[in-house]
N, C-alpha and C positions, 0 to 999 in steps of 0.2 A: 702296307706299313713294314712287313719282314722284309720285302726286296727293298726297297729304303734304305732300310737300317743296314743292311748288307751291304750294300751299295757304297754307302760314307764308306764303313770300314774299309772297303777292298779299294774304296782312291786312296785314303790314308796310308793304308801300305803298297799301293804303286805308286804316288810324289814322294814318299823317304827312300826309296828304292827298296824296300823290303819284301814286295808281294812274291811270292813263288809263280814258277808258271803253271799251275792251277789254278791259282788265283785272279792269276788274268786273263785265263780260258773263262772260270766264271765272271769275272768283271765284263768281258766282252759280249758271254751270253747274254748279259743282265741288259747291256746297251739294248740289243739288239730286241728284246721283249720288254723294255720301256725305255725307246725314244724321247720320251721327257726327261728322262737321265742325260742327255745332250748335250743342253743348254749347260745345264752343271757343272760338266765335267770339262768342258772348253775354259770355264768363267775359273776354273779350279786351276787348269793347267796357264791359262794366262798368266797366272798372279803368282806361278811359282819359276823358284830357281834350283837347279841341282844343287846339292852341299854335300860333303864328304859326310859319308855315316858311320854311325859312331853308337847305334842301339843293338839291342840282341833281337837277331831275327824274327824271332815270335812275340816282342814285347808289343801290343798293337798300340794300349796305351800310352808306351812310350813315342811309339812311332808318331800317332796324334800329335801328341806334345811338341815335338821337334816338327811337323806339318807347320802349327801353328806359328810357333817360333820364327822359323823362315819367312813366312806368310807376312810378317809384320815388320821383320828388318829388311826386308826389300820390296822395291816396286817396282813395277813393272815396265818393261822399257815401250817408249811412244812407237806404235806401229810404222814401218816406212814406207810402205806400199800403199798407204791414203793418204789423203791432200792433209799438208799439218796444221790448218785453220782449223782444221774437226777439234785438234785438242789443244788449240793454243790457250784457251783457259790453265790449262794443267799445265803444261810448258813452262810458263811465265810463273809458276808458283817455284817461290823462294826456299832452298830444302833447308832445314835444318839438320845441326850438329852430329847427328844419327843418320844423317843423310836422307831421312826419310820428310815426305813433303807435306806442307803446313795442311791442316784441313781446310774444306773449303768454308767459307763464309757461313753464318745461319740466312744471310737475309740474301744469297746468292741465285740468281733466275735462275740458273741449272737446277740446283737442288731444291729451291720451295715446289718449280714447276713436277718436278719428279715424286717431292712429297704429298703434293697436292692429290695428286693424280693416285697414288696408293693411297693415302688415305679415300678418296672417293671409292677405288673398286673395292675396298674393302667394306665400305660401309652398302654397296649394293651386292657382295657378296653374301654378305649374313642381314640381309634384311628384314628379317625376324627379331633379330636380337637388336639389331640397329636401330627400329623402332622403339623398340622399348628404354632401348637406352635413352632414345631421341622423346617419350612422351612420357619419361619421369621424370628428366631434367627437365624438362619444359614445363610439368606442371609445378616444380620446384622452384623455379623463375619465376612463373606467373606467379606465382603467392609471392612471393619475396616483391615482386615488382610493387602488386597492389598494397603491400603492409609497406613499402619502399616512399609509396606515392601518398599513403595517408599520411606516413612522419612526417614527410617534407609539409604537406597541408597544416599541420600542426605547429613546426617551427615559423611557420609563416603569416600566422596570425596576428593580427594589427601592427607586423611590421613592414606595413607599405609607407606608414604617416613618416612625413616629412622632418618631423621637430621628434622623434619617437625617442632622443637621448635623452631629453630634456622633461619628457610628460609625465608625472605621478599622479597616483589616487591616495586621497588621503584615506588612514586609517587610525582607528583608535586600537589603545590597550591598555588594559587593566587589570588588576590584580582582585580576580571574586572568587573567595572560595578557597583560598589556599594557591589556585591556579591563574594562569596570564592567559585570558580572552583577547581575539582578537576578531574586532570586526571591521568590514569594508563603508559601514554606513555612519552618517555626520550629521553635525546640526544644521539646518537649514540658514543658519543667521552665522554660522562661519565665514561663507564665501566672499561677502563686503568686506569680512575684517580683514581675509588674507589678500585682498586687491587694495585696500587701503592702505594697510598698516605695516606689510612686508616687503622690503625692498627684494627679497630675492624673487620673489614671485611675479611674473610678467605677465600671467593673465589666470584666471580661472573660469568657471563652470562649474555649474548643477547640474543634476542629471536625476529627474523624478520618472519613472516611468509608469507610463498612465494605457490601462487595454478596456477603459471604460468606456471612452470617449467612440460618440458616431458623427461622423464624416459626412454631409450629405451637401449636394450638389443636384438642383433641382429635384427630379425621383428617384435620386439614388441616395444609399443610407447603408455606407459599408462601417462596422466598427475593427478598428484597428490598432495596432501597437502604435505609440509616441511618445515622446520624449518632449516636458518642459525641460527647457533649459537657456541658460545666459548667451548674449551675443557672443562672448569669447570662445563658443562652440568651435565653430569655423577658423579660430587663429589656433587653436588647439591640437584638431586632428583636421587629417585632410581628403573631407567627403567632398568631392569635386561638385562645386554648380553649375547644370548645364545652361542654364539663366536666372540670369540675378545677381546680384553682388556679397558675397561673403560679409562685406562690412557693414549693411544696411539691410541684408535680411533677414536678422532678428532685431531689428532698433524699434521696429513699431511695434506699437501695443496689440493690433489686430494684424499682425503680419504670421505666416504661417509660411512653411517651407515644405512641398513634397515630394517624392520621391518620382521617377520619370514613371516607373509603374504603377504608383498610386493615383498620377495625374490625369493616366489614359484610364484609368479605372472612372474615374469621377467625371472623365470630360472625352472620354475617346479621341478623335484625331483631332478634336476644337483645341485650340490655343489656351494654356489653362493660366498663363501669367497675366497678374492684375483680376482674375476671376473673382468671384465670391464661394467660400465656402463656409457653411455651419459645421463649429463644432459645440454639438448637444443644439443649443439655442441661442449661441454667441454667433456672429457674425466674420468673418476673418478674410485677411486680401491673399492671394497666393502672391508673394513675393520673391518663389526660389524653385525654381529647381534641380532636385538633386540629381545626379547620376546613380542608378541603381547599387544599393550596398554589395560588396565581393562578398565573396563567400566568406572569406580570411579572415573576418572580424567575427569580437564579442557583441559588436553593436548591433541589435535588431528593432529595427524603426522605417514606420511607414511615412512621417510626418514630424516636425519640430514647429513648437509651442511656442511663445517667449514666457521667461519666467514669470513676469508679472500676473499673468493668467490663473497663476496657483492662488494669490491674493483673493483675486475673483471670485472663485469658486471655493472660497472659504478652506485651503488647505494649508492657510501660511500658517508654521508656527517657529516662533523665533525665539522658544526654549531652548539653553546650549542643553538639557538634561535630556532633550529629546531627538534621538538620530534616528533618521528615517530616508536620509535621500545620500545620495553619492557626489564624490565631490572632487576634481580634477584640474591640478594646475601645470602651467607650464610656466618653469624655471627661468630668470635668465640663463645667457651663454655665461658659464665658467663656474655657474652655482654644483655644486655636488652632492650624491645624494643624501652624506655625510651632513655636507653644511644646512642641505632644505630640514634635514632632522633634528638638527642643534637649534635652528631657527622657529621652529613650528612645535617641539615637543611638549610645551608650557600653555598654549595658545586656549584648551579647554580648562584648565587652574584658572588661570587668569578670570576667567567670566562665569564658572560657576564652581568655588571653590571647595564647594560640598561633594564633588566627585575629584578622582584620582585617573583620571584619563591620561593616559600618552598618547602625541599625534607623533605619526610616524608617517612615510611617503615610502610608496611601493613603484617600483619603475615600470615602466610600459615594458619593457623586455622581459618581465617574470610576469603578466600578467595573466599570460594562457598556462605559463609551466610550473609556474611556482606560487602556487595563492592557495596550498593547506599550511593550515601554522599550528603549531602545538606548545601549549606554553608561551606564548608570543614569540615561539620561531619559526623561522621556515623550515619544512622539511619535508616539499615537496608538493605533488600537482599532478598536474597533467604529463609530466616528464615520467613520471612512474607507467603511465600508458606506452608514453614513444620507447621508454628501455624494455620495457616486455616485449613489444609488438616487434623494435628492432631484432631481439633474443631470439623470438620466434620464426621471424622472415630468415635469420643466420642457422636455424635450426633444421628450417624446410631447405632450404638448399644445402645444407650439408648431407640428409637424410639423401636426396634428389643424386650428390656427387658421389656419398658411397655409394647408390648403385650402380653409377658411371664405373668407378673403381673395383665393383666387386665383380661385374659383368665384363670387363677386360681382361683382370689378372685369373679369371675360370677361361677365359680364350687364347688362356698365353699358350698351351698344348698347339695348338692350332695355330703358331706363327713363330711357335717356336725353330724351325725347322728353316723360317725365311732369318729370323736373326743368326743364326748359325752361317748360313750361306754368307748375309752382310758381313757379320765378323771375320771370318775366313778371309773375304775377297778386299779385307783390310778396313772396315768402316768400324772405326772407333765408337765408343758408349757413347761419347757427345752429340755425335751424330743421330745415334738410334736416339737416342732421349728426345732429340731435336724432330726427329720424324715423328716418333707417336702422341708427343704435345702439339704437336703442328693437327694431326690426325684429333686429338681433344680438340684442339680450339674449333676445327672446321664440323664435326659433332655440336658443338657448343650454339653456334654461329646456328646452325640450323633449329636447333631448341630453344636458341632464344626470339627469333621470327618467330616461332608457333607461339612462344610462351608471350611476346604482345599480344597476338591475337586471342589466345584464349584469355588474356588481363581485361583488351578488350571488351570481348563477349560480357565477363562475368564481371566488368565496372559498375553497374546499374543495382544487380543484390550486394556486391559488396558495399556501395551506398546505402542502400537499403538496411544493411544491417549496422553501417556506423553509423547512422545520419547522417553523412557526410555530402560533400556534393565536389567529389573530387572528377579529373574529366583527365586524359592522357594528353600533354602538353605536344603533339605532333609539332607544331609549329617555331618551338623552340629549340635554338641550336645545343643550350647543354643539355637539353634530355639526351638529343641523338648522341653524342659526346659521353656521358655518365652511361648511358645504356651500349654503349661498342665499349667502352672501360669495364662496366659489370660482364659482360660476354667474357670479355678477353680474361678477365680473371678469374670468373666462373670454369675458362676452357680450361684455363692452367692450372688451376687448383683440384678439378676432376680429373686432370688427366696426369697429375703427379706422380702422386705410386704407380700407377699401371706404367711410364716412361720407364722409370728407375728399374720398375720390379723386372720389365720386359728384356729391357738392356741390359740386364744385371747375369743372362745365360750366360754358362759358358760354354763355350762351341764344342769343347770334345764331349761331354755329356750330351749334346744335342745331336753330335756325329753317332754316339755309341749307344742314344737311345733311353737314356736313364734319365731323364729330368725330370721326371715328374715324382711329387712329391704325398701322395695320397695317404700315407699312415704318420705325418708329422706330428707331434705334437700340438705346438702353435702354428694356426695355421689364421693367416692374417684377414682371410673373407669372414672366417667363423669371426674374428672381432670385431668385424664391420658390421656383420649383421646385428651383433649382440650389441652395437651402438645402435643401429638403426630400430630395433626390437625397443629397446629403452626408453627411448623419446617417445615411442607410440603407447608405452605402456604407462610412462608418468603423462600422456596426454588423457589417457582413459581413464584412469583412476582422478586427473584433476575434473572431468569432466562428470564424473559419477559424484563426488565429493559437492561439487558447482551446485545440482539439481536436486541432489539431498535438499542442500542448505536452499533453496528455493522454495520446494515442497518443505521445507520446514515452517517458511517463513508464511508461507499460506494457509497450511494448517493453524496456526496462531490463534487463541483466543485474542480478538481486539478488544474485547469488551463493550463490544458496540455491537449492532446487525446491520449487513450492508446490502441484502437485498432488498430489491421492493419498494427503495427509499432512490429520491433525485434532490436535486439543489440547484437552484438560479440564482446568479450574483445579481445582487441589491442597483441595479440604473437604471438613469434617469427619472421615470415619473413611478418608479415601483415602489420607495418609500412613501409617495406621499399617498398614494391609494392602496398600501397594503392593505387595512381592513376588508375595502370593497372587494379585494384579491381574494384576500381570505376566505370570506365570507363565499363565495361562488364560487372557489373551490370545494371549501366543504358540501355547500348546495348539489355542487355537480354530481358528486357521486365518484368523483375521478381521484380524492385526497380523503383518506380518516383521521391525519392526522396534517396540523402543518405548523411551524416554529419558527421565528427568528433566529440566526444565530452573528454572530461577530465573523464567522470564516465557517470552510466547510469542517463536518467533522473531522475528513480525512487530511486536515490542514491543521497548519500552527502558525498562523500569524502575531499573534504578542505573547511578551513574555511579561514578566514586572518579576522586579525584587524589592517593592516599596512597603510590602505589609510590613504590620507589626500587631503584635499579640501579645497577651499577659504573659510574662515568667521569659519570654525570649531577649539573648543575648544582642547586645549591639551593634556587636562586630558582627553577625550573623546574617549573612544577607543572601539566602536562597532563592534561585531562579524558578517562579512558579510560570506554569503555561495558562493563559489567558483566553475562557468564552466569556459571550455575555448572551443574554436571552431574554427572549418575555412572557414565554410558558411553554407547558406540555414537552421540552427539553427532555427527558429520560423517556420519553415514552415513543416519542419520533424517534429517536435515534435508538432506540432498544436499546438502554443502560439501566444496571441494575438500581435501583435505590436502597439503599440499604441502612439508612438512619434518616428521620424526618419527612419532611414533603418534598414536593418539587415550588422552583420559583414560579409564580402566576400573579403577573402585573395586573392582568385585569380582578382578579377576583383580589388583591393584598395589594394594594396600591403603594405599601412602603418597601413592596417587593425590588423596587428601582435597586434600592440597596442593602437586596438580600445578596448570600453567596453560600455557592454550595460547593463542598471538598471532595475530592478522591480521595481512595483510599492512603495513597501514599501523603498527598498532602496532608493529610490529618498527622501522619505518625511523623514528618520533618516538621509538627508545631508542638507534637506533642502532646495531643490531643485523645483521650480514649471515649469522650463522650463529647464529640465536637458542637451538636447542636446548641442554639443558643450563646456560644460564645460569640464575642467584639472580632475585627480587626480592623486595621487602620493602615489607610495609606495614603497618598496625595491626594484622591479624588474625596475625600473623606472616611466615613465607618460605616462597614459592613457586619451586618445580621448574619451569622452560620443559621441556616434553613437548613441541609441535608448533607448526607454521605453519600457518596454514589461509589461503586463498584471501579475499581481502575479501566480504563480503558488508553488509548495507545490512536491517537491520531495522527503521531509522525512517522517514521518509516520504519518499512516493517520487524528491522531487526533494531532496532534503538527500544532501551530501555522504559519501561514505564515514567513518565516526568510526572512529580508533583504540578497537580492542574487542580483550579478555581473554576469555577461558573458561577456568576455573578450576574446579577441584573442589568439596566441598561445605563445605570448612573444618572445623574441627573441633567446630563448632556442630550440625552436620547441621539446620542451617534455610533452607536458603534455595531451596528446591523450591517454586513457584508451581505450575508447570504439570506435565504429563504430553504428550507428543505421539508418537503413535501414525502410522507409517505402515504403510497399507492394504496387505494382499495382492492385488496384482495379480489373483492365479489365482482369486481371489472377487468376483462383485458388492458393488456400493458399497451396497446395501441390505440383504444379508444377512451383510457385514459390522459393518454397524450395528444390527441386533438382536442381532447375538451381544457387539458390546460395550456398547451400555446396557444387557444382561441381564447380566453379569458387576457391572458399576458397580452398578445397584441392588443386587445382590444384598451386595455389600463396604459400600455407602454408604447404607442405605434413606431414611435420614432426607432424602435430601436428592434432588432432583428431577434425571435425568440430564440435561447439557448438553454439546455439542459444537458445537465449532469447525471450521471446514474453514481450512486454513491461503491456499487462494489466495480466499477468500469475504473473510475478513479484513482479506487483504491488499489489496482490490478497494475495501472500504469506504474506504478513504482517499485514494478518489477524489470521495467523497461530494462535498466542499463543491466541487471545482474543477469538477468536473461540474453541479453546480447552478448555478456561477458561469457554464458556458456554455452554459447549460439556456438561464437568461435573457439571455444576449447574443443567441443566436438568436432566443428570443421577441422581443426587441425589434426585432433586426434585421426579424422578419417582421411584427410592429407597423405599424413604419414606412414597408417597402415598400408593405403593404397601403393603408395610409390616402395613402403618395403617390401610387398608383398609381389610387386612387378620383375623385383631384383630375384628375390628367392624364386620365383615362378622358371626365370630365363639362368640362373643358379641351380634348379632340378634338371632343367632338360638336359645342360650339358654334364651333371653329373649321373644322368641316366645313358648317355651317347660316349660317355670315357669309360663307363662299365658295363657294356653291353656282352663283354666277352666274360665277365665275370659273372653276371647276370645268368647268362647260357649254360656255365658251366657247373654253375646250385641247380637251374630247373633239372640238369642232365644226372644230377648227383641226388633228386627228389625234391629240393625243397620246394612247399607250395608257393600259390602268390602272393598269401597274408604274409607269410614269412619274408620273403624279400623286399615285398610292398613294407614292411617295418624295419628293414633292416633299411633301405633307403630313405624315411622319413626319419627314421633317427639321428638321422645326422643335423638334420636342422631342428631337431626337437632341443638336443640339447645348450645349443643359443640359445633359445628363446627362454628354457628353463634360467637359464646365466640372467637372460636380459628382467626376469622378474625379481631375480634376487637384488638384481642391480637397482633395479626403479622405483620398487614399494618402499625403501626408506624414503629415497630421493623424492617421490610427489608424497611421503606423509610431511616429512618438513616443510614442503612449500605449503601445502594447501593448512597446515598446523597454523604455519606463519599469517597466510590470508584469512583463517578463520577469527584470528585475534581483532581484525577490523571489527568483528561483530559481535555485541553485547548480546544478544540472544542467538546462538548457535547451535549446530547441529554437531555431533561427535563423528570422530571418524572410525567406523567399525571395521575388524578383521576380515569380515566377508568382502568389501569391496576389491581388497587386493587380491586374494580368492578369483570372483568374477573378473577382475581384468587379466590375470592370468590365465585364467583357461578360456576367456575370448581370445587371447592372443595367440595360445597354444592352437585353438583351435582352427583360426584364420591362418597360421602356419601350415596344419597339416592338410586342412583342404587345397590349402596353393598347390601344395608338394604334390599332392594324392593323384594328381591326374598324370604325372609325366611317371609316376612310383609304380602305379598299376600299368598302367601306358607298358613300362619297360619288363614289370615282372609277367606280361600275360602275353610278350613275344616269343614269338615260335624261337625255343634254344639250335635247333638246326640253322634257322637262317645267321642270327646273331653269330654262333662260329664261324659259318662262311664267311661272314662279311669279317672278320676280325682275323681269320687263319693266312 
C-alpha cells in the first residue's frame, strides 16, 4: 500500500515535469520491485501531453492538479503502427467544441462487453461477500415476489366473468340505533319483483347456500357445499359447462348441475349426464356439467339446485321483513350504478312499509376489495390487506437493497484505486456510474434466479399460511416481462448510491491516498443500517403486541366451558329420532348431559330487534342475540344461572314460550328483577324464566351482545344443533364410538360429524394467528438479511483496521477492550434505530388495536425486549469478526499493513 501510494506521487511529478532526479532514480527502482506498476505507467504516459509548466517545484498537489487538467483537455493521438480498423470505432467519433471526443454510447458492444466482464471478475473476486450480497437480495425478492403473487391473486377475484361491469349484489341499509347498518342479505320474494317490475334489470338470481344436503349416487353418500338458485345463474356470471346447456340446465324441476369433480366423485369414469342422483331423498337428473371453480372466486359450490326446491323442503319464505339469502342482478347495457340505485332504492318501502330499508347495488369490482361499510359507507376490505402486504413486500426489498448499498460503498476502499486509474486515463462519472449499475443489474439478474427458486420452494407454506392456492404463472408471457422489469429495477435501484458514491472520487485524493473517511460525522452505511435496524424493530414489537393480544383473547372468560362438550348439526332423520338419540346417549354412558340448541354455542346465527316490554321506548329498537332450547341449556354448556330456573319443555310444557336473559340483556330492558316479566314480539309472549351469567359466543374480541334463550316456539323449528357433554368417567375415544354408532345408526344416510366445542372455538383465531404468523416471518425476514449486511460490514471494518488494531494490542490494550471498541460502532445504530421505531410500531399497533372492543394494552417492557433483542442479535453478528480481529497476532497485522 506505501509503494502504491508512492508510486502515483512520483508519476505525478514526472508527467508535469517536476520530479528531481531522485525521484526518478526512486520511481525506476520502484518499477523494477513491482512490475504491476507497468501496466500503469504505460496507460498513464499514453494519455498524456507535455505543457509548459507553470507550478512551484515542490508543490506535488499542485502538480496533481495540472496532471489531471491536461489529462482531460486532451486525447490521445490514434496509434500508426497498427492496422486503423482496431480503432475505427473511436476514429469515426464526432469531437466536440473542446475538441475533446463524445463518449461512447451506454448500449455500445465495446463497453457493455468490457463492463460485463469487470463486473463478473469482480463478483468472483470477493466471493464471499458477493454471496451475501447475492442471498439477501434474493431472499428480499423472493418475499416480495410471493406477497407480489398473492396481490395479484387478490385483484383478480371474480374478474374473469364476462358481464362483470354490469353485475351487483343487492344490499340493504338502515338506520338502527342512531347508526347506518349495512347488510348483504334480502328477501327471498324480491327476485320476481326486480325481473318483473324493473326495466333496468336484465336478469336476476338467488343464491341460498345449503352444506346440509347428501349427495348420493348408488353407495356413495358425500355431503357437500350448494347453492339453490335461479336459471339466470348461468347468464349472470360465467362458470363454463363442460356439458349441458346454460339455458336449460336449471329449467327443470329435478334438474341439478355438478361440478367435473363432484361428477367423478359420484360416478368415477361412468358418464354422469342424464344420471340419477339423490339429494337427501329427492330424486334429481344430472343436467350440467361444470368446469371445476378457479381458485379467483367467492364462489364455493359443489353442485346447483333450482330454486324451486327450497319450496320443497319447506324453506320458502316470502316475508319482505325476513332477509336471509343473497340476491344478484345483471343490469342492462348503459344502466349505471347511479341509475340501478335511483331505480331499486324504494323497492323494500313499497311492500313492507313498517321498515325503512334502502336497496342499494354493490359492483362485482369492489366485491373482494371493498365490502366493510361503516355507517352505510364504504371504507374498505380486503384492499386494507393488498396495501399492507404491498407496504411490506416494498419494505423487504428495500431492507434486501440497503445491504446491496451498504456492502458496496464499505468496498469502495477497495476499487477505489481502479477509479482513480479510469478517471486519469479520461473516463468520465457517466461512464463509471454506467459501469457499476451495469455491475448492480448483473448482481441483480443472479438474485433474482435464486430468489424464484427459493419463491418456488417456499409456494406450498406460503399457501399454507394464507389459504391461498396461488402457483407461479411459468407459462405466461407477462410474468416473465414484469419479472425482467422488477430485476432491472431492483438492479438499478440497489445499485444507485454505490454508482454515484463510487464515481463521485476524486482521483488526486486517490493518487495521494487520503480518501477514506473513517472519523466522519455522517456517515451514510451508519444511516442505512439505522433504516434497516428500524423496520426489524417496529416488526418485533408489532409481532410481540400481535400474540399479547392473542393470548389476551384466549385467556377470556366466555362465560361458557368449552371442554369436554361437542355438537352435531341437526340432518336429515336426526330431528325426527332425537329422543331415541337422546335417550341412548344418556343410556350409553358416553353423554351426562345432552340439549338442543338453535346454533352452536360458539355461533350467532339470529339476531331479532322485535321484542317489546313494559316502560320501553318505541323508537327503541335494540339488536338482541337469539338461542332457543328445550332443556338442561345452562348446565351443558356450563353457564352460570343466576336468577330463576332453567327452560325444561318436558317437565313445563308452556316452556315453548319461556325465555331466559343475560346479564346485559336484562340492564338494556331495564330490568333489576327480570324473572316473571312479559315480552312480546312477532312470534308472540314470552315468560322471563331466568338470568343467566353473560357469556360471548361471537368472536373472541367482540363485546358482550344483549342475548335471549328462549324455548322452541310454537313452530318446533328452530333446533340447528344437538350438543352433547362428555362423561367425565369415560375416555374421550370410547366415548366417541359409542356416539357415531348410535348417530349412524338414527341417521345412515348421512356421514357422522362432530365438533368439539373448544376446537371450534380456537379456530377463530385462525386469521389473527396467521396475521402474526407473518409479522414474525417478517420480523425474522428482516433481521436476517440486516444482520447478513452488518455481518459482511464487520469483516471489512475489521480488515481496514487491522493496522490500528495491532498498534492498541502493542500499546497493551486487551481483547475486551478493542472487541468493544469495534462493536460499538454498530451498537450505536441500532440504539438510533430503537428510538426511531418504538414510537413508529406504538402508533401503528395503537391504530390496529382500536379494531378490538376487548383489547390488550401496550406496556413499556415490550419496547425494552425488542430493543435489547435487537441490540443483542447486532452484537453477536459483529462479535465473531470483533474477537476474530482483536485476538490476531499485532506482529503479523503490522507486517501485513507496513
Amino acid at each position: 500500500m506505501k509503494d502504491e501510494n508512492r508510486f502515483w506521487a512520483l508519476m505525478a511529478r514526472k508527467l508535469s515535469g517536476e520530479a528531481s532526479e531522485q525521484e526518478l532514480a526512486e520511481l525506476q527502482d520502484l518499477l523494477q520491485h513491482n512490475p504491476a506498476f507497468s501496466a500503469s505507467m504505460e496507460l498513464m504516459a499514453a494519455a498524456w501531453k507535455s505543457a509548459p509548466e507553470t507550478a512551484m517545484p515542490n508543490d506535488e498537489e499542485a502538480a496533481a492538479k495540472r496532471l489531471l487538467q491536461k489529462a482531460r483537455q486532451q486525447q490521445p493521438p490514434i496509434p500508426t503502427n497498427r492496422p486503423a480498423e482496431l480503432y475505427e470505432p473511436i476514429a469515426k467519433r464526432r469531437r466536440k467544441k473542446d475538441g475533446r471526443l463524445h463518449a461512447w454510447p451506454w448500449f455500445g458492444y465495446g463497453r457493455m462487453n468490457s463492463y460485463v466482464k469487470s463486473g463478473i471478475r469482480n463478483l468472483l473476486r470477493n466471493k464471499g461477500f458477493s454471496f451475501i450480497n447475492i442471498f439477501g437480495l434474493a431472499i428480499g425478492m423472493a418475499s416480495a415476489i410471493l406477497l407480489l403473487l398473492w396481490i395479484a391473486g387478490e385483484l383478480s377475484v371474480d374478474q374473469f366473468h364476462q358481464n362483470k361491469s354490469r353485475v351487483y349484489q343487492v344490499y340493504n341499509r338502515a338506520k338502527i340505533n342512531g347508526n347506518t347498518e349495512t347488510w348483504g342479505a334480502t328477501p327471498m320474494a324480491m327476485a320476481p319483483v326486480l325481473q318483473k317490475n324493473y326495466p333496468q334489470v336484465q336478469d336476476v338470481a338467488r343464491i341460498n347456500w345449503v352444506g346440509a344436503f347428501v349427495l348420493s349416487a348408488g353407495d356413495k353418500h358425500l355431503q357437500c357445499e350448494g347453492y339453490l338458485t335461479d336459471p339466470g345463474f348461468f347468464n349472470i356470471f360465467s362458470f363454463p359447462l363442460l356439458k349441458g346447456n346454460t339455458s336449460t340446465a336449471l329449467a327443470g324441476r329435478r334438474s341439478i348441475v355438478v361440478t367435473e369433480q363432484m361428477a367423478k366423485k359420484l360416478f368415477g369414469s361412468e358418464e354422469a349426464m342424464g344420471k340419477q342422483v339423490a339429494v337427501d331423498s329427492t330424486t334429481f337428473i344430472v343436467s350440467g356439467i361444470l368446469k371445476d371453480l378457479p381458485h379467483n372466486t367467492q364462489f364455493h359450490f359443489d353442485y346447483l339446485v333450482p330454486w324451486s326446491y327450497t319450496k320443497e323442503v319447506g324453506w320458502e319464505n316470502l316475508s319482505w321483513t325476513t332477509n336471509s339469502i343473497r340476491t344478484f342482478i345483471l343490469v342492462k347495457n348503459g344502466v349505471t350504478e347511479q341509475a340501478a340505485n335511483n331505480a331499486l332504492r324504494n323497492i323494500t318501502r313499497a311492500h313492507a312499509p313498517e321498515l325503512n330499508n334502502e336497496i342499494f347495488v354493490h359492483p362485482m369490482a369492489k366485491w373482494n376489495l371493498w365490502s366493510r361499510f361503516e355507517n352505510g359507507k364504504i371504507v374498505g376490505g380486503n384492499i386494507d390487506d393488498v396495501i399492507l402486504f404491498g407496504m411490506i413486500a416494498g419494505l423487504l426489498l428495500l431492507v434486501a437493497c440497503i445491504n446491496y448499498m451498504n456492502l458496496s460503498t464499505a468496498r469502495s476502499m477497495k476499487r477505489a484505486k481502479e477509479v482513480g486509474i479510469r478517471k486519469v486515463a479520461g473516463a468520465g462519472k457517466t461512464s463509471l456510474v454506467q459501469q457499476f449499475m451495469l455491475e448492480s443489474v448483473i448482481l441483480s439478474l443472479i438474485a433474482g434466479v435464486a430468489a424464484v427458486a427459493i419463491a418456488h420452494q417456499c409456494l406450498p407454506l406460503f399457501n399454507k399460511l394464507t389459504g391461498a392456492q396461488l402457483y407461479m404463472p411459468y407459462t405466461n408471457l407477462y410474468f416473465w416481462l414484469l419479472l425482467a422489469a422488477f430485476i432491472l429495477l431492483t438492479g438499478i435501484f440497489a445499485g444507485s448510491y454505490p454508482s454515484f458514491y463510487l464515481a463521485a472520487y476524486q482521483p488526486i485524493n486517490v493518487l495521494k491516498g487520503n480518501f477514506k473517511h473513517v472519523g466522519s460525522i455522517f456517515n451514510p452505511r451508519k444511516v442505512l443500517v439505522v433504516v434497516q435496524f428500524s423496520f426489524a424493530i417496529i416488526f418485533i414489537i408489532c409481532t410481540i403486541v400481535i400474540y399479547r393480544q392473542i393470548d389476551y383473547g384466549r385467556k377470556r372468560d366466555l362465560g361458557f366451558e368449552k371442554e369436554n362438550r361437542l355438537f352435531v348439526y341437526n340432518k336429515g332423520d336426526v330431528q325426527k329420532n332425537f329422543p331415541l338419540i337422546q335417550r341412548e346417549l344418556l343410556a350409553s354412558g358416553a353423554a351426562s348431559l345432552v340439549t338442543r340448541t338453535s346454533s352452536p354455542i360458539t355461533d350467532i346465527w339470529s339476531w331479532e330487534s322485535s321484542y317489546e316490554w313494559e316502560g320501553k321506548n318505541e323508537s327503541y329498537k335494540p339488536m338482541f342475540t337469539r338461542f332457543s332450547t328445550d332443556k338442561d341449556f345452562t348446565k351443558t354448556m356450563g353457564i352460570k344461572l343466576l336468577q330463576g330456573r332453567n327452560i325444561d319443555i318436558e317437565k313445563y310444557p308452556t316452556d315453548t314460550m319461556a325465555i331466559m336473559l343475560n346479564e346485559s340483556a336484562a340492564k338494556v330492558m331495564g330490568f333489576t328483577n327480570p324473572v316473571g316479566k312479559q315480552l312480546k314480539s312477532h312470534e308472540g309472549t314470552w315468560q322471563v324464566v331466568g338470568v343467566v351469567k353473560d357469556f360471548n359466543p361471537g368472536r373472541p374480541y367482540e363485546p358482550v351482545y344483549p342475548a335471549v334463550i328462549q324455548g322452541p316456539g310454537k313452530a318446533y323449528n328452530w333446533f340447528g344443533t344437538i350438543t352433547v357433554k362428555l362423561n367425565p368417567g369415560q375416555s374421550v375415544h370410547a366415548s366417541l364410538e359409542k356416539i357415531s354408532a348410535i348417530f349412524k345408526k338414527y341417521n345412515p344416510q348421512y356421514p357422522f360429524q362432530r365438533y368439539f366445542v373448544d376446537e371450534a372455538y380456537a379456530e377463530k383465531f385462525s386469521g389473527i394467528l396467521h396475521f402474526g404468523t407473518f409479522a414474525g416471518l417478517f420480523a425474522g425476514l428482516t433481521i436476517f438479511i440486516s444482520c447478513l449486511g452488518i455481518f459482511a460490514l464487520a469483516a471489512y471494518m475489521a480488515e481496514n483496521r487491522v493496522r490500528e488494531i495491532g498498534v492498541r494490542k502493542v500499546l497493551g490494550a486487551s481483547v475486551a477492550a478493542i472487541t468493544t471498541l469495534l462493536s460499538k460502532d454498530f451498537l450505536r445504530p441500532v440504539l438510533i434505530s430503537v428510538i426511531i421505531a418504538s414510537p413508529v410500531a406504538w402508533w401503528v399497533m395503537h391504530n390496529w388495536l382500536q379494531n378490538f372492543s376487548y383489547r390488550t394494552s401496550i406496556s413499556w417492557w415490550i419496547f425494552a425486549l425488542a430493543g435489547a433483542a435487537s441490540i443483542i442479535i447486532a452484537l453477536v453478528t459483529v462479535s465473531f469478526h470483533s474477537i476474530r480481529a482483536a485476538m490476531a497476532s499485532p506482529v503479523k497485522s503490522l507486517r501485513v499493513e507496513g
